[in-house]
Structures are given as structure tokens and as C-alpha cells.
C-alpha positions in Angstrom: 10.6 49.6 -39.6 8.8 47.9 -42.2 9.3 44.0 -42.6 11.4 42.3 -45.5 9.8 41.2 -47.9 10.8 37.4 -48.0 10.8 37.2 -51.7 12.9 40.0 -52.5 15.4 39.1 -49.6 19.0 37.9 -50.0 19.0 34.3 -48.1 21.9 33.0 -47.3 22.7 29.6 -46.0 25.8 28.1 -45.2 27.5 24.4 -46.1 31.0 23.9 -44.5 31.9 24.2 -40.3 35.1 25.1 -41.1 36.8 28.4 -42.7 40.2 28.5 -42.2 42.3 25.7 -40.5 45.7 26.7 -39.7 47.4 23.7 -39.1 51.2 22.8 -38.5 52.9 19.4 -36.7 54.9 18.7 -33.8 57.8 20.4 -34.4 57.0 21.8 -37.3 54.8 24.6 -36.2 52.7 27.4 -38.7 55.2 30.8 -37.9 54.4 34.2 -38.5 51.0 34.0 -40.2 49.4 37.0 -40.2 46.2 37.9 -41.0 44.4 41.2 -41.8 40.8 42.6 -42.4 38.8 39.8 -43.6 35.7 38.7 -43.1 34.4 34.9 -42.2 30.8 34.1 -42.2 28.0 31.7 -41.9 29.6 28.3 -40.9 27.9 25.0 -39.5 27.5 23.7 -36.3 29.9 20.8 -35.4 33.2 22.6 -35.5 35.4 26.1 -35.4 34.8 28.4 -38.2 38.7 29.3 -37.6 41.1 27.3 -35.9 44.8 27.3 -34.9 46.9 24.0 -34.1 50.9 23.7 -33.8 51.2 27.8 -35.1 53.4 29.6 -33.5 53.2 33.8 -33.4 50.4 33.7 -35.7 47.7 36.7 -35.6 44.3 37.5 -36.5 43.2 40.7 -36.4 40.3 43.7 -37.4 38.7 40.7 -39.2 34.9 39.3 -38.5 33.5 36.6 -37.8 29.2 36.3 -37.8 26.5 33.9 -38.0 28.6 30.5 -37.3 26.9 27.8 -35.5 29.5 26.4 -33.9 33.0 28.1 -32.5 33.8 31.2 -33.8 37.9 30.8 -33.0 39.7 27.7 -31.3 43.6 27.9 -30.4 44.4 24.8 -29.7 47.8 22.7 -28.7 50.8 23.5 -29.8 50.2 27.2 -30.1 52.5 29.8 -28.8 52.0 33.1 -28.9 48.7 33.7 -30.7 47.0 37.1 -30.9 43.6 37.5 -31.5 43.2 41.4 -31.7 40.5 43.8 -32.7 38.4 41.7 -34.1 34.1 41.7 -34.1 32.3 38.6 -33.4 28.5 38.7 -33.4 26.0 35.6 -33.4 28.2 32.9 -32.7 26.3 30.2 -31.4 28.5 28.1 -29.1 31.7 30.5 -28.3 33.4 33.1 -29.7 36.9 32.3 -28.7 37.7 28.6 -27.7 41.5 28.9 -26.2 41.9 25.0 -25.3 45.1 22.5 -24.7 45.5 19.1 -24.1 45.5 18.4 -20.1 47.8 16.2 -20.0 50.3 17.1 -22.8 52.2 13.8 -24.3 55.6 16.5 -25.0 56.8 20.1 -24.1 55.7 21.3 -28.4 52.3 20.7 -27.3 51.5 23.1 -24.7 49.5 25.6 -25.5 50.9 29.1 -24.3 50.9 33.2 -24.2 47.9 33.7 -26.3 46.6 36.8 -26.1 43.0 38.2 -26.3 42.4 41.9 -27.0 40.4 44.5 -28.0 38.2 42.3 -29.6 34.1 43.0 -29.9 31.5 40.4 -28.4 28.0 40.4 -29.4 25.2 38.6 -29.1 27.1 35.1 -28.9 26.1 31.9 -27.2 28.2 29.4 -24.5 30.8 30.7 -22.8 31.9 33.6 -25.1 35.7 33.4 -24.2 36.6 30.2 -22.5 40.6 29.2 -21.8 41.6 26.5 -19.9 44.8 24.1 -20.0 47.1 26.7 -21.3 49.8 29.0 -19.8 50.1 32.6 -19.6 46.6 33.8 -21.3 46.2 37.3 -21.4 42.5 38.4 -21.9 42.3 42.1 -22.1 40.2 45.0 -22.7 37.6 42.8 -25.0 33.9 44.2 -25.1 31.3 41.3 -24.9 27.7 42.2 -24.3 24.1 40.5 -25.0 25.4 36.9 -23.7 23.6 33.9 -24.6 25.7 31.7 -22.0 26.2 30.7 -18.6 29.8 33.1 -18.6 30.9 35.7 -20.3 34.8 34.6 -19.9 35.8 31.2 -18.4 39.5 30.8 -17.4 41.3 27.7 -15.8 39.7 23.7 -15.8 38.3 22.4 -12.9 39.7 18.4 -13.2 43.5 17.4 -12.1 44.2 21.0 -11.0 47.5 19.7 -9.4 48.8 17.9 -12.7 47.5 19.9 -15.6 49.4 22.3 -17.2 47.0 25.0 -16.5 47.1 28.9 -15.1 49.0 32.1 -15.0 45.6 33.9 -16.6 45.2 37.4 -16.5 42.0 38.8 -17.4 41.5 42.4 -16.9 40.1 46.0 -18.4 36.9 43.9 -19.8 33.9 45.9 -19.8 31.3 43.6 -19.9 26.9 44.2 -20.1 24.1 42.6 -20.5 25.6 39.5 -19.8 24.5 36.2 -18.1 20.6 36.6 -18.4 20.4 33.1 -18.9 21.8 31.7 -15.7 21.9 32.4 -12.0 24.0 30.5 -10.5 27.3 31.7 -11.5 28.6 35.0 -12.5 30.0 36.7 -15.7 33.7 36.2 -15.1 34.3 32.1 -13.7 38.2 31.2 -12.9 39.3 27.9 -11.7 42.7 27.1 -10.7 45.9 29.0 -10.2 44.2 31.7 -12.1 45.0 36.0 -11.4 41.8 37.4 -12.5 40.9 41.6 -12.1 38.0 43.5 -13.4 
């Protein structure tokens, strides 16, 4: 096709890292926050364009998120059963879907556990484009992630203090992943860690 015209073009450029923060405390967690349909985009490096923290049974889902420069989604300690579902990611710069607790966590309300990963679209994202480690019971499931710009496609479990951590019971299956891992070739598209059940 022909080429934009740059002075005609709509240029966009964006001036905050973060675009939601959903945010409870110890013990009194986020519940039930649903969310439906929207559309998040163009975000700074530095931070997660959409982030979870004490929320429990919160969900986002056939939303998008595009052009961030940082995370596209973290779910982070404190969360229970989180659903990310049916939602399209596409030029993400350092991962799509950050699911990340504390290793060592100082009480019980700060695990980070059944999160659940689904049907959601991957493309053309950078780092590892869904990475979990030090939670419990992580479902990752029937996602579509292609055109990689990372070492993995999906990363599940923490390599460190794999007696101690509260970390595993992952279950990653019915992905169909292509095009992936072009950029490295020493590891492969799905990397587990841990006490980690893993199937294509």
C-alpha cells in the first residue's frame, strides 16, 4: 500500500505507565470487580498498564490492551481468583500478562492464588509474554500467542528457594502457540520450573 502521509497522520503519544490500578489491603481485599469490553492503550515504560493487588474474584475480560511499553497486566499478591479472559494484547513491550507473588509471603492474605488465564489473544509482544511464578494453582489455558519478541512464550514456576516458596500446582495446556521464540535458542517456547504440571 501506499505510505502515510506524516502530516495528515493521527500521532499519538502516551504520558502515564499506569491505566488502571485495582488496589485493596490486607484483609481488606477488591471483591467482585468486573470488568467488560474496554479498551487500554498506549502507556509508558516503567510499570503495568493494568494491575491487580489484594482483589479477590475480580475479572477482566474481551477488553484490549495495545502499544504499552511496559507490562500489559500484573496480578500480584494478595489475589485470589482472578480471570483474565478473552482478551487481545498486541505490542506490549515487556509482557503481556505478569502473574507474580511475593516468595516468601509475610501472612496467609498474601498469597497469590487460582488465577486463571484464558482464551486470551497474543500478538506481537515482547519478554516473556505470560510469565507466573510464586503463586498457587495457575491455570493457563487455551490462549493464542504468536509473533514473540522474547526468550518464552509462557514461563511458569521461579527457579530460587524452590523448597520454601510458595510456588506450583501450574497447569498450562490447549495453547496454540507460532511464530514464537525467534529471538533466542537456547530455551524453548513453553519454560516451567518447579513443581509445575505443564501439557501442550
Amino acid at each position: 500500500g501506499k505510505p502515510e502521509d506524516i502530516n495528515t497522520s493521527t500521532v499519538a503519544a502516551p504520558q502515564i505507565n499506569e491505566l488502571l490500578v485495582v488496589k485493596g489491603k490486607r484483609g481488606q481485599p477488591v471483591r467482585n470487580l468486573r470488568l467488560y469490553g474496554l479498551s487500554f492503550e498506549a502507556a509508558l515504560p516503567g510499570s503495568s498498564a493494568v494491575s491487580y493487588e489484594y482483589a479477590h474474584a475480580c475479572e477482566l475480560v474481551a477488553s484490549s490492551l495495545s502499544s504499552c511499553g511496559g507490562t500489559g497486566i500484573s496480578i500480584r499478591k494478595g489475589c485470589y481468583q482472578t480471570r483474565i479472559l478473552d482478551n487481545s494484547f498486541q505490542t506490549i513491550d515487556n509482557m503481556a500478562i505478569s502473574i507474580h507473588g511475593p516468595e516468601g509471603p509475610a501472612d496467609g492474605k498474601d498469597i497469590l492464588r487460582e488465577t486463571i488465564i484464558s482464551y486470551n489473544r497474543i500478538v506481537d509482544c515482547g519478554g516473556i509474554n505470560i510469565n507466573a511464578s510464586f503463586s498457587l494453582f495457575t491455570t493457563i489455558s487455551h490462549n493464542y500467542i504468536t509473533r514473540t519478541r522474547g526468550r518464552y512464550a509462557i514461563s511458569v514456576g521461579g527457579w530460587h528457594n524452590l523448597e520454601e516458596a510458595i510456588d506450583g500446582a501450574y497447569l498450562v495446556e490447549y495453547n496454540h502457540l507460532e511464530d514464537v521464540q525467534k529471538d533466542a535458542d537456547d530455551s524453548g517456547a513453553i519454560k516451567t520450573a518447579g513443581t509445575t504440571f505443564s501439557s501442550a
